[in-house]
Backbone as a ProteinNet text record, in pm:
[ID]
protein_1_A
[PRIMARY]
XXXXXXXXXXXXXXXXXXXXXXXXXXXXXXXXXXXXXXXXXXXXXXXXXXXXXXXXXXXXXXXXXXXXXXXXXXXXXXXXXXXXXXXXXXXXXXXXXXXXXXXXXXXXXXXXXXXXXXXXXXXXXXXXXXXXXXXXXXXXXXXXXXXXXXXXXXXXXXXXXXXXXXXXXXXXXXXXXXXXXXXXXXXXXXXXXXXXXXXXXXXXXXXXXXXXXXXXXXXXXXXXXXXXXXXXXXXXXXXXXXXXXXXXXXXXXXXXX
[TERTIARY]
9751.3	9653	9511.1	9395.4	9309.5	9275	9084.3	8998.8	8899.5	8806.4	8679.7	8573.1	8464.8	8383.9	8259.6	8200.2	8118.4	8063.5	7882.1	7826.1	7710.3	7669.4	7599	7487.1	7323.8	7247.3	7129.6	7048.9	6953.8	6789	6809.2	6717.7	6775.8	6695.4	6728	6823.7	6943.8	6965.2	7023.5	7060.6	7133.7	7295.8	7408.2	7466.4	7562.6	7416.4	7535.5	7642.5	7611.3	7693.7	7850.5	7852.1	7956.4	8048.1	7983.2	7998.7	8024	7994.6	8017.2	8171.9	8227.7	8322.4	8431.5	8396.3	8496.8	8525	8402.6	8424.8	8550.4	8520	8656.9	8763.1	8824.7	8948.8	8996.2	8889.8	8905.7	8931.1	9052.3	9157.9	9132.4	9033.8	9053.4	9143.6	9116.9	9157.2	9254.6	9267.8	9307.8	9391.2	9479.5	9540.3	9437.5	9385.4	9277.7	9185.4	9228.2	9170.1	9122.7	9193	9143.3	9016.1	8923.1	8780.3	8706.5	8608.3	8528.8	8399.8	8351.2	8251.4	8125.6	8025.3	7983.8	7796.7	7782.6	7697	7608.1	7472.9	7337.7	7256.5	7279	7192.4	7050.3	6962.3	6802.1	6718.8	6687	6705.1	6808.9	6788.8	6901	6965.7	6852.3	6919.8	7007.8	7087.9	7192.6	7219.5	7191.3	7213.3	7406	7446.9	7566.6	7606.3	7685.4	7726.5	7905.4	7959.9	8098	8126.2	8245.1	8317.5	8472.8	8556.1	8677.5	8738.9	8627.9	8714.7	8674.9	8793.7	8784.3	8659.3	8653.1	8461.6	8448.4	8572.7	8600.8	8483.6	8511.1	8508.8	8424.2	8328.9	8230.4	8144.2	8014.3	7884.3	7807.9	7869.9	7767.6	7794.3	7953.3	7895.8	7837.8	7837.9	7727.5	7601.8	7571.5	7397.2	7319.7	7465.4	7455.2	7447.9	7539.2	7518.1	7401	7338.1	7226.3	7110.3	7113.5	7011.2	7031.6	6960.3	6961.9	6938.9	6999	6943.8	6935.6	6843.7	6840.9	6868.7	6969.8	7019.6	7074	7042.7	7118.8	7262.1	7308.8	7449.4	7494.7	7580.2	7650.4	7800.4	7887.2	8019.9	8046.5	8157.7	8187.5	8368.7	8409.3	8565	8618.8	8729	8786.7	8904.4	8971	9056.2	9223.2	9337.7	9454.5	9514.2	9526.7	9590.6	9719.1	9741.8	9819.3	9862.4	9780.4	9813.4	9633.5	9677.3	9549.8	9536.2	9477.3	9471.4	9336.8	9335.4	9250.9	9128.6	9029.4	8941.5	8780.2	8712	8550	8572.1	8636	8613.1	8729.2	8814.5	8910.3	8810.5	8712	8707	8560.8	8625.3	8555.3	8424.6	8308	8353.1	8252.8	8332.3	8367.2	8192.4	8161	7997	8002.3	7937.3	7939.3	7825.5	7752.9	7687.2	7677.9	7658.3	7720.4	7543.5	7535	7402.2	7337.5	7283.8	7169.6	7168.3	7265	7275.6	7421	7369.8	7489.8	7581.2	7735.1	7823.7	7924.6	7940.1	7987.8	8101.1	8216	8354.7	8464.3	8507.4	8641.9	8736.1	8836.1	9005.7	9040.9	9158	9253.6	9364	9481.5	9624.7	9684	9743.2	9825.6	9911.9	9901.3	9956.8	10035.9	10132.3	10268.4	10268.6	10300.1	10332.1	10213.6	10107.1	9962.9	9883.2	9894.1	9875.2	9756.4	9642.5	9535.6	9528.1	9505.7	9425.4	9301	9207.1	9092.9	9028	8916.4	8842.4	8687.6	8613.8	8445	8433.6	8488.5	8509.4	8635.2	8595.3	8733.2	8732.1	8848.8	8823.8	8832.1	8732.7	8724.1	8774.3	8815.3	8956	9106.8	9174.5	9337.5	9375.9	9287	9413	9392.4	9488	9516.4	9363.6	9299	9172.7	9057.2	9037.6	8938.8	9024.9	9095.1	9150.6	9128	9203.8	9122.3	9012.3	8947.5	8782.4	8761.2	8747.3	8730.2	8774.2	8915.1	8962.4	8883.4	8886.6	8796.7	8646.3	8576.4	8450.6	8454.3	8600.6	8586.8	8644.6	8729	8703.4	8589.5	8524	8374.3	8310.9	8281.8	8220	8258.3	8433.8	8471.3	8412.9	8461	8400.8	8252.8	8195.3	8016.7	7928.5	7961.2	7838.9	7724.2	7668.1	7517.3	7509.8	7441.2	7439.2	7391.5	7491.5	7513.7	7504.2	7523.7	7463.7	7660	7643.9	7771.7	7854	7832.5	7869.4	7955.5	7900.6	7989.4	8119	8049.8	8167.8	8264.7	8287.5	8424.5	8513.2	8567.9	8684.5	8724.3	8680.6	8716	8757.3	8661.4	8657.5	8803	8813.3	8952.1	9061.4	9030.8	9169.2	9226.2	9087.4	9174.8	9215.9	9182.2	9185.6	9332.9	9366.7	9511.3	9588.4	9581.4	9677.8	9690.7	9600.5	9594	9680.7	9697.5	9787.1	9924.1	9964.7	10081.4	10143.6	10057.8	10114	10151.8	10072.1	10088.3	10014.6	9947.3	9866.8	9712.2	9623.9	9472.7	9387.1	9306.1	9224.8	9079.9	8975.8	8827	8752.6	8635.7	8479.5	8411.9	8367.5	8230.5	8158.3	8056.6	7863.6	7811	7698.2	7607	7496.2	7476.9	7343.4	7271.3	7315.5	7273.5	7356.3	7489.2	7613.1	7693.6	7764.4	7886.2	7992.2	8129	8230.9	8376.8	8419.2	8537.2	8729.2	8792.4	8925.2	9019.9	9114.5	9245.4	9375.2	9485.7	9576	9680.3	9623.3	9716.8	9626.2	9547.9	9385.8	9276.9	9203	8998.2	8996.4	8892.3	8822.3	8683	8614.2	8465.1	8412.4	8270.9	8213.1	8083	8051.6	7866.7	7801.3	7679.7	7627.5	7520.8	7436.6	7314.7	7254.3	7123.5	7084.3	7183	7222.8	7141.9	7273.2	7177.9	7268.4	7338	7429.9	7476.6	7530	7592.3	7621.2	7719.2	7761.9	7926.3	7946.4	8082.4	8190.7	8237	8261.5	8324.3	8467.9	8589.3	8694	8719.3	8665.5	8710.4	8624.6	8533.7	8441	8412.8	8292.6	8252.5	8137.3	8098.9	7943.1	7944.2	7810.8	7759.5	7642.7	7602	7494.1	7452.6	7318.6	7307	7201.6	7263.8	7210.8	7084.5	7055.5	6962.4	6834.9	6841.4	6705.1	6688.4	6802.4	6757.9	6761	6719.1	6703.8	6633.3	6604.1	6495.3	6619.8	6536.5	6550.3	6657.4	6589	6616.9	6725.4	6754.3	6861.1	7001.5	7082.2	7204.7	7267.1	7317.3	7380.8	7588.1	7633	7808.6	7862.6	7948	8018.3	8145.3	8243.1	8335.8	8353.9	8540.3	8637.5	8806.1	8869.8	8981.3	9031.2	8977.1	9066.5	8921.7	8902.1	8790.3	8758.1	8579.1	8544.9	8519.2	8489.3	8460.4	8580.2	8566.8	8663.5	8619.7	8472.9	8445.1	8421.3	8450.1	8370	8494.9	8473	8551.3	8528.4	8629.4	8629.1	8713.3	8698.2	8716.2	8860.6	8980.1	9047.6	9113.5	9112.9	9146.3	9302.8	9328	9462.9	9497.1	9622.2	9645.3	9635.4	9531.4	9483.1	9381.3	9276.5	9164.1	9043.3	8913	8802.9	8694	8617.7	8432.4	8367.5	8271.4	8142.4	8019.5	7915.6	7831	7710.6	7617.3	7472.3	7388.5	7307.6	7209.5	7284.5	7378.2	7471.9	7530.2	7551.8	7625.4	7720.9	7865	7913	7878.4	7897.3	7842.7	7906.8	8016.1	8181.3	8286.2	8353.7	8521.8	8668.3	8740.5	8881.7	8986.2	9108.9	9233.7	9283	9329.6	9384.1	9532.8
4862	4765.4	4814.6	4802.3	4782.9	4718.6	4731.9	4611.1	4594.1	4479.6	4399.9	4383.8	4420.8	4372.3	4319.1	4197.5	4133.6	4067.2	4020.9	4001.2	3877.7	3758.2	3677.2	3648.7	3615.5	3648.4	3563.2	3472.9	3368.5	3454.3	3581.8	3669.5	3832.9	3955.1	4055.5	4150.7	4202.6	4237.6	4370.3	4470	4537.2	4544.9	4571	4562.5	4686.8	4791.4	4901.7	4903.7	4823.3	4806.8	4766.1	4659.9	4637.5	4721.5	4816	4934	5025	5057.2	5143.7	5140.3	5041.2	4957.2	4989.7	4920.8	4970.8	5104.8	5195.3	5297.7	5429.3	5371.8	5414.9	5352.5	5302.6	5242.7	5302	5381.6	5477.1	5634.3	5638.1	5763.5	5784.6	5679.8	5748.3	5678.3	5529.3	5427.7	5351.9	5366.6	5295.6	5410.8	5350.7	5476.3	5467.5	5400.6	5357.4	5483.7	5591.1	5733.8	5742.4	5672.4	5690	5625.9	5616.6	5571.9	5492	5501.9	5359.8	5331	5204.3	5194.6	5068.7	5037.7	4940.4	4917.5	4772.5	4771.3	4631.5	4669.7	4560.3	4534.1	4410.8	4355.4	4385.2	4382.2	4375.5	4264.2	4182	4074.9	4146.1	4141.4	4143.6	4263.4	4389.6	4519.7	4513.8	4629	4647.9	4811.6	4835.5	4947	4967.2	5088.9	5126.2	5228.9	5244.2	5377.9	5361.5	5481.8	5501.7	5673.7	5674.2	5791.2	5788.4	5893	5859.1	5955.9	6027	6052	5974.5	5946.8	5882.6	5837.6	5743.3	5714.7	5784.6	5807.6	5861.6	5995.2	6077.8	6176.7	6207.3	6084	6123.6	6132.8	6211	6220.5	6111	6072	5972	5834.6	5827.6	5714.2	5733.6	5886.1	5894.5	5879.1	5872	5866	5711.1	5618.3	5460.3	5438.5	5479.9	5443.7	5483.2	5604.3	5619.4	5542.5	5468.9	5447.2	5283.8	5204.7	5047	4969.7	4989.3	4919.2	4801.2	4696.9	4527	4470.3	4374.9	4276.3	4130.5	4062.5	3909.7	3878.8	3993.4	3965.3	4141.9	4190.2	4283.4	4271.4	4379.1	4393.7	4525.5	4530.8	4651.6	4679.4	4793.1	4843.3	4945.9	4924.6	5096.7	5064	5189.4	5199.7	5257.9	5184.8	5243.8	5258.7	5373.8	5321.8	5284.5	5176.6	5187.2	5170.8	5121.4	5122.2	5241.8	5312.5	5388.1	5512.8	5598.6	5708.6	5759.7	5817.1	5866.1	5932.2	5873.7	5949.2	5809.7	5837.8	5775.5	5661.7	5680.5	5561.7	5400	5462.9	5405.5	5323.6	5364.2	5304.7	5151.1	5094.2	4951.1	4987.7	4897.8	4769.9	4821.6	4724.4	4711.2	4663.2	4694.2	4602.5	4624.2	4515.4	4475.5	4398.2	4394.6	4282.3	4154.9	4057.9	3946.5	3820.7	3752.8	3687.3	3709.1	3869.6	3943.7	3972.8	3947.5	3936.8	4109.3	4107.6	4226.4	4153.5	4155.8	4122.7	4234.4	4199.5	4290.8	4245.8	4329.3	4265	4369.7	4318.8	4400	4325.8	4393.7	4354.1	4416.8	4301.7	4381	4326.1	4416.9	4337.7	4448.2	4409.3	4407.5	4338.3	4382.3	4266.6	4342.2	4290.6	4303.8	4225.8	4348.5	4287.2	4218.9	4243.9	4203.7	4354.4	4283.3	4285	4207.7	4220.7	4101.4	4196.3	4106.9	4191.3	4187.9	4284.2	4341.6	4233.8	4221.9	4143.8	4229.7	4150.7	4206.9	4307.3	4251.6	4378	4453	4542.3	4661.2	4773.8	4758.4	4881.9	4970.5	5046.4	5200.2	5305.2	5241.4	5331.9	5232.9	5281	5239.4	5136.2	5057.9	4980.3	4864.4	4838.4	4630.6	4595	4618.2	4526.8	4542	4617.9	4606.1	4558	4592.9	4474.9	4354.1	4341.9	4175.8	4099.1	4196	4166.1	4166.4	4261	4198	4138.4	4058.9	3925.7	3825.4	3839.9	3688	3715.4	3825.2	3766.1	3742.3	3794.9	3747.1	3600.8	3529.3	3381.2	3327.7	3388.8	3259.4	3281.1	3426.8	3430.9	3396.5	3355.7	3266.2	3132.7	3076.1	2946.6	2869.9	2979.9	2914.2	3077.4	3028.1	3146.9	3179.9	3094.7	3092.2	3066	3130	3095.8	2935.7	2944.5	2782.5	2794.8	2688.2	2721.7	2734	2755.2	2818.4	2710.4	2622.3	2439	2492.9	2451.8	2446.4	2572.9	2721.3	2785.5	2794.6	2743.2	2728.7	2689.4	2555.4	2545.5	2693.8	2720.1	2854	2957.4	3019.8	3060.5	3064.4	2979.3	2933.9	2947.6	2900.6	2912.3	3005.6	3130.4	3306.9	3306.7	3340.9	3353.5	3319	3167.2	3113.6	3177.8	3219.6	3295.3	3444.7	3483.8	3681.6	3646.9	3508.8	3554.1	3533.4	3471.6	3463.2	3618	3667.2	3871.5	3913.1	3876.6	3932.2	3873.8	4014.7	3987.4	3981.6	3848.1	3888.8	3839.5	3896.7	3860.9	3946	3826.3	3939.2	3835.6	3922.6	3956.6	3950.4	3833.9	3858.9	3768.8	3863.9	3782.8	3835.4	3777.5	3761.5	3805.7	3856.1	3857.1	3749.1	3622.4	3448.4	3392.3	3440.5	3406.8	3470	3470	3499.5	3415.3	3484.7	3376.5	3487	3429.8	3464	3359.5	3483.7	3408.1	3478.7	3399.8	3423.7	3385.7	3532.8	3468.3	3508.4	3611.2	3655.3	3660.9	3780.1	3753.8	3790	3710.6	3758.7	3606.7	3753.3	3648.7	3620.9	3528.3	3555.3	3529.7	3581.2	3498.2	3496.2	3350.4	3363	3324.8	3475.1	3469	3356	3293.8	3199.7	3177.8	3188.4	3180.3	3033.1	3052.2	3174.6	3311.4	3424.2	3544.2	3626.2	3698.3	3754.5	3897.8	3940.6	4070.9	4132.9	4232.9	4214	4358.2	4391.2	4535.2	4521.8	4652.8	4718.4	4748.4	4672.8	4714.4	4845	4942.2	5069.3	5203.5	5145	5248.3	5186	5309.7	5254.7	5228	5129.9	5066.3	4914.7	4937.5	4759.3	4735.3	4599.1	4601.5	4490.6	4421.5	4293.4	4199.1	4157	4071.5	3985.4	3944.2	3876.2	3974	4082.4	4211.1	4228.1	4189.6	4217.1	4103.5	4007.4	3867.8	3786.3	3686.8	3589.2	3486.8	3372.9	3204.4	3193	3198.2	3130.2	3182.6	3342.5	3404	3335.2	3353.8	3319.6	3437.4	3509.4	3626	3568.7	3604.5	3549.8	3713.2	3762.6	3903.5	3856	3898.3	3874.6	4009.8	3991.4	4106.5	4072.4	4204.1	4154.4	4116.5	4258.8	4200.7	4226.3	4107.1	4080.3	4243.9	4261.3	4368.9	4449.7	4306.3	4285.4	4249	4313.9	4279.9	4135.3	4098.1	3997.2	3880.6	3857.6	3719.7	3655.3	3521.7	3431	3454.1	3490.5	3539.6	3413.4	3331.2	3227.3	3293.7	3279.6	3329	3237.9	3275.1	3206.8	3181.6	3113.5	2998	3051.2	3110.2	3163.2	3058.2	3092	3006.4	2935	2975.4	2929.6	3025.7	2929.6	3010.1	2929.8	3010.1	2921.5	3035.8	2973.7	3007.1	2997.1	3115.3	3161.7	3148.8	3111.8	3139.7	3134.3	3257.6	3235	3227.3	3304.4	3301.3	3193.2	3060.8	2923.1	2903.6	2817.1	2838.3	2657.1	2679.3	2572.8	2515.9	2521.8	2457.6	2550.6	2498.2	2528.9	2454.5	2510.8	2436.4	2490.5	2471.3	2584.7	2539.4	2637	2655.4	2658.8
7433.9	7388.2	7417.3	7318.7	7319.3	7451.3	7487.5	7548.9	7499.9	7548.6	7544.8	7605.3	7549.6	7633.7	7557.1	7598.1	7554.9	7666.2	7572.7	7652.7	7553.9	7586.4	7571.6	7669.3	7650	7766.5	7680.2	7784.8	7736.6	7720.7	7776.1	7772	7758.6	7699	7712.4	7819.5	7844.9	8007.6	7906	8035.6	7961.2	8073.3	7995.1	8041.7	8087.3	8172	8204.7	8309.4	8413.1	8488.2	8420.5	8370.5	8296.5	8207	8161.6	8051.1	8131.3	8249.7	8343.6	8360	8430.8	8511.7	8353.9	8223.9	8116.4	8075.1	8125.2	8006.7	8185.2	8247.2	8352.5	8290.5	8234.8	8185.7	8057.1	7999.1	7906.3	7945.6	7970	8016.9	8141.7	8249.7	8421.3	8477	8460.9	8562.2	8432.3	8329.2	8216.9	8095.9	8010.2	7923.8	7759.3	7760.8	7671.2	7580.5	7578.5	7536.1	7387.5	7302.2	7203.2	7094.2	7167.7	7139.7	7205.2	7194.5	7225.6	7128.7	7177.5	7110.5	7126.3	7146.4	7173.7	7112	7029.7	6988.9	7051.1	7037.7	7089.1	7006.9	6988.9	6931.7	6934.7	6858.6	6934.3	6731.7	6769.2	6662.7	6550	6412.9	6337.5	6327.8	6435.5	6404.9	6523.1	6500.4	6557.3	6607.1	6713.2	6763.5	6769.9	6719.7	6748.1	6762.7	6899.8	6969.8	6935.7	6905.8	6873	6952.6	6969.7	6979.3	6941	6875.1	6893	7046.7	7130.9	7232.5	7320.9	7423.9	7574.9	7623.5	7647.8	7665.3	7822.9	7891.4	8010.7	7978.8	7933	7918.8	7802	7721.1	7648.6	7679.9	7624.7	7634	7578.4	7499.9	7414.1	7503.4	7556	7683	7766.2	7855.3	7929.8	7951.2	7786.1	7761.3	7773.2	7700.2	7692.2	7869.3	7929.8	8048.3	8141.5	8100.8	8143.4	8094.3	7956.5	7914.7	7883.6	8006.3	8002.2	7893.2	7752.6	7652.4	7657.7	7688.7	7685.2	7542.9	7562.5	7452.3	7536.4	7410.3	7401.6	7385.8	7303.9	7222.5	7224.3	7284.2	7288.3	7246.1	7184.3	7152	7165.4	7270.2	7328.1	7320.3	7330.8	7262.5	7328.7	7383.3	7415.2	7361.8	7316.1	7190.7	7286.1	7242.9	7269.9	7151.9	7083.7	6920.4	6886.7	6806.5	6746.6	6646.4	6563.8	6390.2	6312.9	6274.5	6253.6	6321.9	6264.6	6329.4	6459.8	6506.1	6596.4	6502.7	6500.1	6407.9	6418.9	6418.3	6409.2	6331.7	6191.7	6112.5	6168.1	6203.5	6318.1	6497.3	6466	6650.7	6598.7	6684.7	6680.9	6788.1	6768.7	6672.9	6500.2	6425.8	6309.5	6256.6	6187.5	6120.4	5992.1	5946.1	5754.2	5809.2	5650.5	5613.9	5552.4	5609.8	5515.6	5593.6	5400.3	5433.7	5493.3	5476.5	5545	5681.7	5728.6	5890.9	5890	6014.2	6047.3	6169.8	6091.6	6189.3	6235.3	6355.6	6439.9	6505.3	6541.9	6535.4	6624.7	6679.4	6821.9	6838	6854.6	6864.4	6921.9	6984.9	7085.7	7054.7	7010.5	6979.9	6841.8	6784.7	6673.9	6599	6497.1	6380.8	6281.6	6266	6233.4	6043.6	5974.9	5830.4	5795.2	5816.7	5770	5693.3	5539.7	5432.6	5334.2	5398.3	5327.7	5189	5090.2	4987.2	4928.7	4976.2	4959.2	4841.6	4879.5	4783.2	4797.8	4857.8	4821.2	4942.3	5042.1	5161	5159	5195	5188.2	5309.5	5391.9	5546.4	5505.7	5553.1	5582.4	5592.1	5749.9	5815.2	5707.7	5847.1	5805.2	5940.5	5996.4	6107.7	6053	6141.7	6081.2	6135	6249.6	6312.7	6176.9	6127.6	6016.1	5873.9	5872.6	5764.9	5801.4	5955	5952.4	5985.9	5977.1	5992.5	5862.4	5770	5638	5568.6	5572.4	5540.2	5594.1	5723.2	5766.5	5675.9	5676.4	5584.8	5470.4	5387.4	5259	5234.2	5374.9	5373.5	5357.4	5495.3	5504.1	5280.3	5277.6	5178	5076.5	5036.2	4967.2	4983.4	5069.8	5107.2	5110.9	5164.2	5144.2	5048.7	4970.1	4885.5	4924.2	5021.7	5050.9	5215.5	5322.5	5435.3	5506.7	5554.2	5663.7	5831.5	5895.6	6023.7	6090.5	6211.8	6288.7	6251.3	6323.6	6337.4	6216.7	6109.9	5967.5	5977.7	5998.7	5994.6	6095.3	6172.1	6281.3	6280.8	6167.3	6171.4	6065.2	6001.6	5884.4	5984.5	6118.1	6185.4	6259.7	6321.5	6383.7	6302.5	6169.9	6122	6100.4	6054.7	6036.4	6127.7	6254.5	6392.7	6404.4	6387.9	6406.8	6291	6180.7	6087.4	6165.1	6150.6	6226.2	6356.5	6457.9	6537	6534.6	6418.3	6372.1	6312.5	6294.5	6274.1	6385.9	6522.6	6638.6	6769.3	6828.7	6942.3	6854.9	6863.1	6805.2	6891.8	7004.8	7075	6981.7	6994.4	6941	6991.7	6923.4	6947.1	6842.8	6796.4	6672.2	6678.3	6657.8	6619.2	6519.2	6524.5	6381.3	6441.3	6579.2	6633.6	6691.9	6645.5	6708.4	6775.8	6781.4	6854.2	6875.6	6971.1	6991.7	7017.8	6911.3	6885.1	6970.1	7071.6	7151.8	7023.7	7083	7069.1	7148.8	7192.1	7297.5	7195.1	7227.3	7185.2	7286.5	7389.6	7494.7	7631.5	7599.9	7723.6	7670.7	7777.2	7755.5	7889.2	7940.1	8041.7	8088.2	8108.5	8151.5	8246.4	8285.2	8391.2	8337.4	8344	8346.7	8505.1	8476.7	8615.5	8588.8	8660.4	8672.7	8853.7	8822.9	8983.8	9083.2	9223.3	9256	9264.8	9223.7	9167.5	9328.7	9310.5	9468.2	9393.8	9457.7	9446.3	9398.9	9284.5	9227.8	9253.7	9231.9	9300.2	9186.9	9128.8	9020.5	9033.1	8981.6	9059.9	9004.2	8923.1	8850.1	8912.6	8953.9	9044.4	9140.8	9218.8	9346	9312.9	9245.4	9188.1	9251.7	9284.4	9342.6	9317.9	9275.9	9203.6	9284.7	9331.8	9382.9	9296.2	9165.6	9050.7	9124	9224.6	9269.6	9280.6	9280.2	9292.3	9115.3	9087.6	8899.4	8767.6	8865	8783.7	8808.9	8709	8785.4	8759	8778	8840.6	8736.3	8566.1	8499.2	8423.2	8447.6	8343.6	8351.8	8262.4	8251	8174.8	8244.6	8146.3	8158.4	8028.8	8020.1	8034.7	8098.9	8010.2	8014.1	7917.7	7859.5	7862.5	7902.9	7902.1	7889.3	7849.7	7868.6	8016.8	8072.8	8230.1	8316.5	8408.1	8476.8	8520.5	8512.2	8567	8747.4	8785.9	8890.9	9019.9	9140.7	9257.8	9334.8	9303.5	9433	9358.2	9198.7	9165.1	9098.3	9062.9	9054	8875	8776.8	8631.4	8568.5	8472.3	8430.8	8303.4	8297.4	8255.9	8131.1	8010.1	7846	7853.2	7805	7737.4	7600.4	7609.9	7448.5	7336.2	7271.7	7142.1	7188.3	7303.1	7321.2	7268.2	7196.2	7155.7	7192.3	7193.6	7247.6	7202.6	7179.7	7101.4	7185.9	7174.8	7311.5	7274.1	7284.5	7242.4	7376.9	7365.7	7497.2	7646.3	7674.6	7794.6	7802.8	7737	7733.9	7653.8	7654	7533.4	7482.1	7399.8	7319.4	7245	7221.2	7200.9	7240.5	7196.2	7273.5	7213.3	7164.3	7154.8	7187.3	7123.1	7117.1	7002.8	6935.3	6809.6	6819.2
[MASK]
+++++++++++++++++++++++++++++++++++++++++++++++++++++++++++++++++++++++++++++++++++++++++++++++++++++++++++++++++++++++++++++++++++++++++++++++++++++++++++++++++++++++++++++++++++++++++++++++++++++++++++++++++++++++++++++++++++++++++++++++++++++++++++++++++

């Protein structure tokens, strides 16, 4: 299986620490070797870093991790394959355009006898996760021709969500750049930090960071993962067929499907 990592934040942060802690789970501490990838928001553009080797052992994660990019809305990926081949066009996360906005999209799972057929979007590569990323946008874009606010698209939202896990395992990750939308159908877990901030341990390295020297009063940063990053903090753990929706480090609804 695939992992996750995401991140929602009421102000700019960057999230290398976090990215640190995942990209060890990509062939050191984890069997996860075959890609990674992770993109930041910065308003509607979208910075995106990919590799299809081991982020263990890439350069191009080395550089992300050296280089603190601040964002609101991050989506981050390390790849275990199994439907699709090992190759660039294969590694998440996934981006299209839809109502001028760039959405951005990660999976973890597989799906079994899923067969969408191609309409205005069409994948790239060959795995089931971008097939079903471009099924779900050629729902919404069936459905509303013209852009609407989140509110409106969530039950649509949910409902791919609840079909894709009837193929299999479908845990993801997608935003628009204004939100971030979580789903559980096996794991994903989170924590949002908020003052007052203390100090977190990397359970994959020997990294410690003490969030109170690198925050003020008012931040609220969320990160989202499959399996908690951290050894010392209390990680809020998902209900198969639970989703919430993130804006500004808060989630701002919630159900289960």
């Amino acid at each position: 299986m695939c992992e996750l990592l995401g991140m929602s934040a009421n102000v700019p942060t960057d999230i290398v620490f976090s990215f640190t802690g995942l990209m060890q789970r990509g062939g050191r501490t984890g069997p996860h070797r075959d890609g990674w990838g992770i993109g930041f928001y910065e308003g509607r553009g979208l910075r995106l870093f990919q590799d299809p080797r081991a982020s263990s052992e890439s350069e191009v994660a080395h550089l992300v991790q050296r280089y603190p990019i601040k964002s609101e809305v991050v989506i981050g990926h390390i790849r275990q394959a199994n439907v699709g081949r090992v190759c660039l066009a294969n590694t998440h996360p996934f981006v299209r355009e839809l109502w001028g906005r760039n959405w951005c999209f990660a999976h973890n799972g597989q799906l079994a006898d899923f067969h969408p057929q191609p309409s205005f979007y069409w994948p790239v590569g060959d795995t089931d996760s971008e097939a079903a990323f471009c099924d779900l946008l050629n729902r919404l874009r069936a459905a509303f021709p013209s852009p609407v606010p989140v509110a409106a698209l969530l039950p649509n939202l949910v409902s791919a969500c609840a079909a894709f896990r009837k193929h299999g395992v479908f845990n993801c990750l997608l935003s628009d750049g204004d939100w971030l939308f979580s789903f559980c159908s096996t794991k994903l877990a989170h924590i949002t930090r908020r003052a007052p901030f203390g100090p977190a341990h990397l359970k994959d390295a020997d990294m410690r960071v003490d969030f109170q020297a690198e925050t003020t009063a008012n931040d609220v940063v969320t990160v989202l993962a499959t399996e908690p990053l951290t050894d010392n903090e209390r990680w809020s753990l998902y209900q198969p067929g639970e989703w919430r929706l993130w804006r500004g480090g808060e989630c701002v609804a919630q159900g289960n499907a």
